[in-house]
C-alpha positions as CSV (number, residue, x, y, z in Angstrom):
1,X,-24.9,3.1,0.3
2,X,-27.8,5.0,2.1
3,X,-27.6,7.2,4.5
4,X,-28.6,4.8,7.3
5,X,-26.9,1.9,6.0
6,X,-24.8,-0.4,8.6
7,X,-20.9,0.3,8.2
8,X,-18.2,-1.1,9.3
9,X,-15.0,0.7,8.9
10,X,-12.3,-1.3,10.5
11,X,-9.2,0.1,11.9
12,X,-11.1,3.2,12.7
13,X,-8.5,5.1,15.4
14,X,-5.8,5.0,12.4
15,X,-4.9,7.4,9.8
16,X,-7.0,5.9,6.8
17,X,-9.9,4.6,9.2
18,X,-10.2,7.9,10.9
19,X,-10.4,9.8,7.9
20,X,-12.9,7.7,6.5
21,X,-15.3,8.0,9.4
22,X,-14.9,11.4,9.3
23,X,-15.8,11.8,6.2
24,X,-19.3,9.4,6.2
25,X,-20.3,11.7,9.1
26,X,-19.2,15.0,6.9
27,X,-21.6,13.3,3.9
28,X,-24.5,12.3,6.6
29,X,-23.9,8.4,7.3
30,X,-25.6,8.1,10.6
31,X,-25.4,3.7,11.2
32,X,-21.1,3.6,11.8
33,X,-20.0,0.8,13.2
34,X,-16.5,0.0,14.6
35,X,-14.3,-1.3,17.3
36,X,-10.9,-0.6,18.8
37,X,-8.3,-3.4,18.5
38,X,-8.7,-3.9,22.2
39,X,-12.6,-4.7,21.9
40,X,-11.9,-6.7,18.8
41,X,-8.9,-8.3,17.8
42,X,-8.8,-9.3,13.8
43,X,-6.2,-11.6,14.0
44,X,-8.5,-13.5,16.1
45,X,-11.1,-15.8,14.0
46,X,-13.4,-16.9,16.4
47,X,-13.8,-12.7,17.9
48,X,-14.4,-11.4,14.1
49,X,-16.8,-14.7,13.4
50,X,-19.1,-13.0,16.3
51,X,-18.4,-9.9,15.5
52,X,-20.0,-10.2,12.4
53,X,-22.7,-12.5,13.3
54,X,-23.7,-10.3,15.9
55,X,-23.4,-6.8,14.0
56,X,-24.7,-7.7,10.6
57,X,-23.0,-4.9,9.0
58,X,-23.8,-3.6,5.2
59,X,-20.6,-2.4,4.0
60,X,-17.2,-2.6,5.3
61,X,-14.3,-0.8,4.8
62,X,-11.3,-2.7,5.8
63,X,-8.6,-0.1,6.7
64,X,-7.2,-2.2,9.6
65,X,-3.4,-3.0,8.9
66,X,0.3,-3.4,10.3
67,X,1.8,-0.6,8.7
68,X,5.0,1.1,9.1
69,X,8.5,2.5,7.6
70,X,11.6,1.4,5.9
71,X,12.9,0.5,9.4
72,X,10.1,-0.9,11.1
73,X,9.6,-3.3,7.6
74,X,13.1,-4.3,8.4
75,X,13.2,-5.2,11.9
76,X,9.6,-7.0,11.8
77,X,9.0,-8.8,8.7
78,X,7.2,-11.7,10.8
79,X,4.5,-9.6,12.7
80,X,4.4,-7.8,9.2
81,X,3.3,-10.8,7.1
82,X,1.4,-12.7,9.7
83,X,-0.7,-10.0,11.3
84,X,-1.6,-8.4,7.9
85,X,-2.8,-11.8,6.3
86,X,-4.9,-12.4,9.9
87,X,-6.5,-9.4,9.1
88,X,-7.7,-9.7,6.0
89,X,-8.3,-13.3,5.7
90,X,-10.5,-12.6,8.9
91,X,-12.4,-10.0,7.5
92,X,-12.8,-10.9,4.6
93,X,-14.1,-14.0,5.3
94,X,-16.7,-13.4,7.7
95,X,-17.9,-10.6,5.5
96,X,-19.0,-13.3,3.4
97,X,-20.2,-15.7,5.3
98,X,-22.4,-12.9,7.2
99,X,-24.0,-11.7,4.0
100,X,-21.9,-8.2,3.6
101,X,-23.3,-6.4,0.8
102,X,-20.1,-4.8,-0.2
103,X,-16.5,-4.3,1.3
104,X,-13.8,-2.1,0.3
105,X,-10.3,-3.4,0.5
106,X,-7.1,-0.9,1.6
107,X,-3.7,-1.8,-0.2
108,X,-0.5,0.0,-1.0
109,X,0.8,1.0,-3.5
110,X,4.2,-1.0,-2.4
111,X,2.5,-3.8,-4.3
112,X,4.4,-2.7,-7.4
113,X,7.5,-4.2,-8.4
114,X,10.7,-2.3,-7.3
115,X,11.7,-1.0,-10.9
116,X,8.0,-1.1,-12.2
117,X,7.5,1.6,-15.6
118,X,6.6,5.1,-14.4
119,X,3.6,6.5,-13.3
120,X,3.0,2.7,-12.2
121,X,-0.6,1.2,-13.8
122,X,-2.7,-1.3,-12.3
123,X,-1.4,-4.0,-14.9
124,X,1.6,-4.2,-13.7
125,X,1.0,-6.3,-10.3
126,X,3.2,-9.0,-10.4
127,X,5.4,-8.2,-13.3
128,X,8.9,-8.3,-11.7
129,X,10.4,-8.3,-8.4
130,X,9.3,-6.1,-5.0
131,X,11.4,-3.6,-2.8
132,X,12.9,-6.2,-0.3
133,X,12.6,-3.7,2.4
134,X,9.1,-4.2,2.7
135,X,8.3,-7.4,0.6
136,X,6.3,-9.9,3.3
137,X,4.1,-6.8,3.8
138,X,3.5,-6.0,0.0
139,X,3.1,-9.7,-0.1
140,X,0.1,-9.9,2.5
141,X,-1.5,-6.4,0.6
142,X,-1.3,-8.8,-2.7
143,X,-2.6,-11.6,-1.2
144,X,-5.7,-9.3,0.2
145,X,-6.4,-8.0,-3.3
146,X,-6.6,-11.7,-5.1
147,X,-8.3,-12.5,-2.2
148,X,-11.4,-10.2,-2.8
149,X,-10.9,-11.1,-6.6
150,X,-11.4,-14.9,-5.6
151,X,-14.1,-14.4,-3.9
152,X,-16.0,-12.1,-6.6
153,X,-15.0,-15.2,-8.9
154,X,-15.9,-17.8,-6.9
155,X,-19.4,-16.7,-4.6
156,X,-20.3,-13.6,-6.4
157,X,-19.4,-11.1,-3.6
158,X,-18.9,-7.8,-4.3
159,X,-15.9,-6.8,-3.1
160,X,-13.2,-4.3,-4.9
161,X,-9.9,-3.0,-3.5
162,X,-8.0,0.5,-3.5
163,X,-4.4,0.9,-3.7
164,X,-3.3,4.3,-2.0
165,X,0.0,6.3,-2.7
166,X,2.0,7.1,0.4
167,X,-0.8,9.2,2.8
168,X,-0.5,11.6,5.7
169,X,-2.6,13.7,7.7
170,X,-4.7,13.6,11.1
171,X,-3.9,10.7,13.3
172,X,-0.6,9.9,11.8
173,X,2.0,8.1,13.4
174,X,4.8,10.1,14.4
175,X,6.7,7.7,16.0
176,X,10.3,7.6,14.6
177,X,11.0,4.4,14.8
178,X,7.8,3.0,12.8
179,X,6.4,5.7,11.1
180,X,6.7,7.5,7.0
181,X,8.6,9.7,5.1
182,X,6.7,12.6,5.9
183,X,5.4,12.4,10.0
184,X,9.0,11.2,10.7
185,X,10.1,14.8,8.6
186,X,7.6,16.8,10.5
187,X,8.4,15.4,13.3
188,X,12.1,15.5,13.3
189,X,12.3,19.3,11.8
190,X,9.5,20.4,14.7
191,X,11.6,18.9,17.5
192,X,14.9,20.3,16.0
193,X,12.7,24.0,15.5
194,X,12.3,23.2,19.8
195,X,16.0,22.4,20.5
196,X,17.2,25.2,18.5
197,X,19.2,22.8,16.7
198,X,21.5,23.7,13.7
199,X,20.7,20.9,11.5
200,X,18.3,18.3,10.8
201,X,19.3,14.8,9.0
202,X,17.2,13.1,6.6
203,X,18.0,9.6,5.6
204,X,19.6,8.8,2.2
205,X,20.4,10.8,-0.5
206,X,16.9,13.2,-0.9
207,X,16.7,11.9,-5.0
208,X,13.8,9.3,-5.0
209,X,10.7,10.5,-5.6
210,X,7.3,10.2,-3.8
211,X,3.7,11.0,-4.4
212,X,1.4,12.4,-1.2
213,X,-2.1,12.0,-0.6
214,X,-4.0,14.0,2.1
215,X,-6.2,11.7,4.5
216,X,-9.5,13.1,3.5
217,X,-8.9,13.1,0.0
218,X,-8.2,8.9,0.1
219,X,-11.3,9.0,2.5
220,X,-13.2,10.7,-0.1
221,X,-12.2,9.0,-2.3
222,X,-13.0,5.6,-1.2
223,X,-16.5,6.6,-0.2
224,X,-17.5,7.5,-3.9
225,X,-15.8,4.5,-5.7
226,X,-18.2,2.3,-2.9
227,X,-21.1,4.2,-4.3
228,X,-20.1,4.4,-7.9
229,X,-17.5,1.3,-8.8
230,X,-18.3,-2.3,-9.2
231,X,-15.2,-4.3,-10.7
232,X,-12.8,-7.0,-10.1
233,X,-9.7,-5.3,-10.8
234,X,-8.4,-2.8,-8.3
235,X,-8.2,1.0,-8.7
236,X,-5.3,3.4,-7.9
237,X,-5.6,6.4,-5.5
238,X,-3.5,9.2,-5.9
239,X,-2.9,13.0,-7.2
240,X,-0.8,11.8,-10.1
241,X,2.1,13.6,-9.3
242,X,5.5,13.0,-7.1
243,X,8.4,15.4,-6.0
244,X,12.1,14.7,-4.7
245,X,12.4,13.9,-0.7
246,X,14.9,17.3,-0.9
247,X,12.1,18.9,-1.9
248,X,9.6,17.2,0.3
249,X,12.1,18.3,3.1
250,X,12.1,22.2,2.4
251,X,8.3,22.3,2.3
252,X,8.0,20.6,5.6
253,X,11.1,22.7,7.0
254,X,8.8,25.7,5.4
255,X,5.9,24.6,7.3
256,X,7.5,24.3,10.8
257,X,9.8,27.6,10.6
258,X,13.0,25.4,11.1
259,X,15.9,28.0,9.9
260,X,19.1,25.3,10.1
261,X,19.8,23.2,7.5
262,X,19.0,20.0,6.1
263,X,22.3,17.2,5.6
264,X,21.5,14.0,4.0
265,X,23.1,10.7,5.7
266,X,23.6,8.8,2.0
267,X,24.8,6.1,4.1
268,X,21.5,5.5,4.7
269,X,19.1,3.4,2.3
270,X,16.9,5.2,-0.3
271,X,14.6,3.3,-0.7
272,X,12.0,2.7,-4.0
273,X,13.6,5.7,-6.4
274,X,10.3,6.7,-7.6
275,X,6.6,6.0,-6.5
276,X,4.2,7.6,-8.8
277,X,0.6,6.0,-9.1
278,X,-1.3,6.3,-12.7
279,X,-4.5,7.6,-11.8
280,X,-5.9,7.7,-15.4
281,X,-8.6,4.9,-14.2
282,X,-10.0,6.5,-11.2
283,X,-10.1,10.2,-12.8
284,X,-12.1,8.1,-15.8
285,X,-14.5,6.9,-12.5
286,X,-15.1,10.6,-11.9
287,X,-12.7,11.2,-9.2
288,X,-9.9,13.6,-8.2
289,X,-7.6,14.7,-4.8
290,X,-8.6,18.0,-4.2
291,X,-6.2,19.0,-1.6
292,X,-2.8,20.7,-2.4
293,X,0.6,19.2,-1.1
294,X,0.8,22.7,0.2
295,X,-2.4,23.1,1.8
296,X,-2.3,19.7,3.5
297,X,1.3,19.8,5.2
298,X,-0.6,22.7,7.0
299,X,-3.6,20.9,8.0
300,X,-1.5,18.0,9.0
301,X,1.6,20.2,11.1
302,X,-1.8,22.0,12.6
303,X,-3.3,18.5,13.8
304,X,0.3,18.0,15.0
305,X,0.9,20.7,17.4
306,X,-2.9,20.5,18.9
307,X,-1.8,16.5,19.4
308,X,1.2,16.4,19.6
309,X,1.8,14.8,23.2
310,X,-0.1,11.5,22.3
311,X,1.2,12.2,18.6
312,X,4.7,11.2,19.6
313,X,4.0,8.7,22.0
314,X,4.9,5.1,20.8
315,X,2.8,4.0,17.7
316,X,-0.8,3.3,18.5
């Protein structure tokens, strides 16, 4: 990409889309383009078909999803499936059809089957069954990703897709009834810290593992691979190493200054037991997460307090 080249990051208010425009404006991109869902609606064909035909853009970075928790996934498997595939199919489309030089595709990691082998490797898409908590959405991210690969096969395109661990950091959603792991954590120990309360639950039994990736660091990281990778199959981005939820807990407790305790509610579902991303490929690209699990629960508890009225509003 050069500097002045015309890009499109979609779903730019959310956690990945924001980080990624802030970091083309931190590396001196000066030609953004992007919308807000209430200017232009993706699940709508005929408003992205003149979107695109008006705009022209270069590149495009498709961070635009439905995304949520365990219990959002649960209650909404419909608007799940059906939005996310409206989004892509959309996007991807007119990207074509409009002469887009390149476009980056955002996945998830929950692509993986539920029991998949440990750290989980880009070969094994498709090799055995998905967590059924969020199954119609891992579907849509899977049909995204053969999707691009179709169209690379069929008209040439040039399109390549990224498959994030779970992420965190500015312009999370905080919400607890649709967000993460982690915002729903910092969330619930902040407001606990506030009440003076004595305890704090956490859902399930704190043993599963999970791997976290700052913001920036997926922004950054999605930025060099459109500069420096051209290939069909998609690429894992993560730090290449997980912890327990227990543990996860006492940081963010750490972080906030919450002095009760923690009690696990194993009635609750677990989840996935362990998450962890191989990364060998995209450190053999040339790239690595910088930030610290340590360093970015700070950043991101920081972003929190200075936002935190719109923070915990319903989910944007």
């Amino acid at each position: 990409m050069e500097k002045d080249s015309k890009i499109y990051v979609a779903g730019h208010r959310g956690l990945v889309g924001s980080a990624i425009v802030r970091q083309l404006e931190k590396q001196g991109y000066t030609n953004l383009v992007y919308r807000t869902s209430s200017e232009l609606d993706l699940k709508d064909k005929t408003s992205v078909d003149a979107f695109f035909k008006t705009e022209k853009p270069e590149y495009v970075f498709l961070a635009a999803a439905k995304v949520g928790g365990i219990v959002a996934n649960n209650e909404y498997p419909a608007d799940f499936i059906r939005d996310n595939l409206l989004i892509q199919t959309n996007t991807i489309d007119a990207a074509y059809r409009n002469g887009v030089k390149k476009l980056l595709f955002l996945g998830s990691t929950c692509i993986y089957p539920k029991f998949a082998a440990q750290p989980m490797n880009e070969d094994s898409l498709l090799t055995g069954e998905l967590e059924p908590t969020n199954e119609p959405y891992a579907i849509a991210k899977i049909a995204g990703i053969k999707m691009c690969e179709s169209y690379n096969r069929q008209y040439g395109t040039n399109y390549i897709s990224v498959m994030p661990t779970n992420l965190y950091g500015p312009n999370d959603n905080f919400d607890l009834e649709t967000s993460h792991v982690l915002p729903a954590l910092m969330r619930k120990f902040h407001e606990a810290k506030e009440e003076n309360k004595s305890e704090v639950e956490v859902w399930g039994t704190g043993s599963p593992k999970r791997e976290f990736l700052y913001s920036d660091d997926l922004a950054d990281a999605t930025i060099y691979l459109m500069n420096n990778y051209n290939g069909n199959q998609f690429v894992n981005v993560g730090v290449g190493k997980d912890l327990p939820i227990k543990e996860l807990a006492e940081k963010i407790k750490k972080v906030v200054g919450f002095k009760g305790e923690i009690v696990f509610n194993t009635s609750k579902p677990d989840g996935t037991p362990r998450k962890l991303v191989d990364v060998s490929k995209l450190n053999e690209i040339g790239w690595q997460a910088q930030t610290t699990l340590d360093e970015g629960l700070e950043k991101a508890y920081d972003w929190f307090l200075e936002n935190k009225e719109t923070a915990t509003s319903a989910a944007k």
